[in-house]
N, C-alpha and C positions, 0 to 999 in steps of 0.2 A: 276781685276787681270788677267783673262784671255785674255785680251787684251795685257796687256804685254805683256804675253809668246808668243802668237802668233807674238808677231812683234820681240822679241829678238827669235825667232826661223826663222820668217825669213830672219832677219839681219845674223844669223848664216849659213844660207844656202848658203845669198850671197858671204857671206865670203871666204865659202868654195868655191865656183865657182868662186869665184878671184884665188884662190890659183890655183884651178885643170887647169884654162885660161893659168896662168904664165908658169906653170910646164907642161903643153902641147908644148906650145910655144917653152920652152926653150928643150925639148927633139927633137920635132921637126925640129928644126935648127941645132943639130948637127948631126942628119942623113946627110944634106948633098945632098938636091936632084937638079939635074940639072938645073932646070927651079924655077922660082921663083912664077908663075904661078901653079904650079905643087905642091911646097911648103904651097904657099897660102890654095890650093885647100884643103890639107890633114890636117892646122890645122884647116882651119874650121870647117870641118866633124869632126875633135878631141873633139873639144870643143865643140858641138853641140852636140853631144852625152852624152859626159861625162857631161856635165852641164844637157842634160834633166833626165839621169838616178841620178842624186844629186835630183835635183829640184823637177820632179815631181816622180818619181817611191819610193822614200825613203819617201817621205812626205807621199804618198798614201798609201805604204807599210807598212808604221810606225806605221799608225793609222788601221790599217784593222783587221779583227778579221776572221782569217781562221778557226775556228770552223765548221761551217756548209758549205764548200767547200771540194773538193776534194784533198785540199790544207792540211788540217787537222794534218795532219801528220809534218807536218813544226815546223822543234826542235828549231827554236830557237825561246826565249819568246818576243825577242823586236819586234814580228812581229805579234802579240797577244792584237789588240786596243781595243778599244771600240766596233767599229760600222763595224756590218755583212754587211749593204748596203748603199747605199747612199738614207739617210732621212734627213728629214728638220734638225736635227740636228748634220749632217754629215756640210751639208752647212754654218749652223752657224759656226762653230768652224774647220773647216778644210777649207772651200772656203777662210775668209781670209787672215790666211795663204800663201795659191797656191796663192792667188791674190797679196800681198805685196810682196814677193818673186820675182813673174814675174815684177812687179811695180819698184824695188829695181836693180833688174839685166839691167830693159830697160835704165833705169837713169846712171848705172855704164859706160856704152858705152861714153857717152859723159864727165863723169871727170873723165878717164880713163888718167891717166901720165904717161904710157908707150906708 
């Protein structure tokens, strides 16, 4: 069972890195910048960004356990996991995850139909 969730959470992830791809895209073209080049350059960095802060800081964030950090004080609960450090059982169940995710995202590049 927990094989599932990990792989429908990472399907979920990619998901959402299609959308945030499209909706960078489409924002960034109607800026309107001179050079095409130039346009290139700033959705790359868009999507780069916003897709590492989906992928890995939400994933990592989601499962972490700010208790014993200076971090502590952190209101909200969905940021309240399991696991204070990374131990063998952080890798079990969060590595593949991060791992199916990046696996998911490298593959989308190529049946990408836009």
């Amino acid at each position: 069972m927990g094989y599932g969730i990990t792989e429908c959470v990472s399907v979920a992830i990619t998901i959402v890195n299609i959308i945030i791809r499209t909706f960078n895209i489409f924002l960034i073209t109607r800026i309107g910048y001179y050079t095409v080049s130039k346009e290139t350059g700033v959705i790359v960095n868009s999507i780069f960004i916003s897709t590492w802060i989906n992928t890995a800081l939400v994933l990592l964030f989601g499962n972490a356990n700010f208790s014993e950090t200076c971090l502590h004080f952190w209101p909200f609960t969905m940021f309240n996991g399991e696991y204070t450090n990374m131990t063998q059982n952080w890798y079990l169940d969060i590595g593949p995850a991060l791992i199916s995710t990046m696996f998911f995202n490298s593959i989308y590049v190529y049946i990408d139909f836009g």
